[in-house]
N, C-alpha and C positions, 0 to 999 in steps of 0.2 A: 554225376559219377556214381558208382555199384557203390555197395556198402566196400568197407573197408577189409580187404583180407584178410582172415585171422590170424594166416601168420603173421604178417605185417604187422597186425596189433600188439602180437605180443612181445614183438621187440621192441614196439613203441611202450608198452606197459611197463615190462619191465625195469629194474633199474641201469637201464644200457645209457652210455653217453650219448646223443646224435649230435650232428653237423649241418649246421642251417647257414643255407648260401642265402647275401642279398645284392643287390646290383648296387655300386656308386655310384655318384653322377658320372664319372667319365665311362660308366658301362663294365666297369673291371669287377670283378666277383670280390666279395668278403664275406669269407666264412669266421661261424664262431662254433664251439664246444657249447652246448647246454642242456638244461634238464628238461624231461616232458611225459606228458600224459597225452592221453585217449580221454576227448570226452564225442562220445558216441561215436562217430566217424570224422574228428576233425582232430587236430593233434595240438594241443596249448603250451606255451612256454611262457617263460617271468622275464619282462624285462624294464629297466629304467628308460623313464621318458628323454629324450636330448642322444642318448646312446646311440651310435653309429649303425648300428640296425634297424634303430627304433625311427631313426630319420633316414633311412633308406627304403625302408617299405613303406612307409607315409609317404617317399613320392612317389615308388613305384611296388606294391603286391606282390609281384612276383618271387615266390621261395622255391627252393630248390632246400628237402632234408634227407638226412641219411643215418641210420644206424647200422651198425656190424653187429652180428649173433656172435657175442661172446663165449657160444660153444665151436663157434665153426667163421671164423674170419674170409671167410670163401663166399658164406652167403651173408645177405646187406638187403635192408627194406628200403624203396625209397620212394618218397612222397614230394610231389608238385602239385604247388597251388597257390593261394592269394592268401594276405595276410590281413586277416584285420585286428582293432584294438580295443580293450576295456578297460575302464580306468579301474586299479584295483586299491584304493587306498588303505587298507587294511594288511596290503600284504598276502591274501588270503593263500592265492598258489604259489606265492614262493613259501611260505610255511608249509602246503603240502609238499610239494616236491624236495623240498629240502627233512623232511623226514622218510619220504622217498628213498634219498638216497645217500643221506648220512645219519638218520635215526634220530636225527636232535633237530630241536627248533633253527629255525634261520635267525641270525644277529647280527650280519655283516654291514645291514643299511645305515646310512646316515640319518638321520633325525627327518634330516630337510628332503632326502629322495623320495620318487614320485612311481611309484611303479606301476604297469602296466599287464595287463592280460591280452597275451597273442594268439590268437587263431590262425590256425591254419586249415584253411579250407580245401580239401586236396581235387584237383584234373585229375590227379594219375597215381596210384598209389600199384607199388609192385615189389615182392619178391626175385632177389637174384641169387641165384646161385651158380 
């Protein structure tokens, strides 16, 4: 795939919400709300291992994401591609992204949670307006 659009980046950069679709087994869409960064041309997110997303791209890669330009609800970036995973025991991007986009450290984990770094490797990444 081309490098990544800059516009596109930079509503991924930003502190925008996006919306990351994954398939269930019975093939029905589930979307969640979450946080996310650019690193280089691929788009990462925080999530717990066992999580209904996190055991829906482990059987199948396939994502479908989306942000809206919170200056202009008209235009929306969106990005497909294949997800993959690193184990982050540290927490490391959910304490970025969570000063990201609430200024303060992340505290909400359980002791025992396991969390994860997701890639997204993007097919198609595009601007709509």
């Amino acid at each position: 795939m081309p490098p990544l659009p800059e516009d596109v980046r930079k509503l991924y950069d930003g502190p925008n919400f996006a919306t990351i679709t994954s398939l269930n087994v019975d093939g029905s869409a589930q979307s969640t709300v979450i946080w996310v960064k650019t690193d280089g041309d691929d788009i990462l997110f925080s999530t717990v291992k066992g999580r209904l997303k996190h055991r829906n791209f482990e059987r199948d890669p396939r994502a479908s994401l989306l942000v809206i330009d919170p200056d202009d609800p008209y235009n929306y970036a969106t990005v497909r591609g294949r997800v993959a995973f690193t184990d982050d025991p540290g927490g490391t991007l959910i304490q970025e992204l969570s000063g990201k986009y609430l200024g303060v450290p992340w505290t909400k984990d359980q002791p025992d949670v396991q969390r994860v770094i997701a890639r997204v490797t993007p097919d198609q990444a595009r601007m709509r307006h």
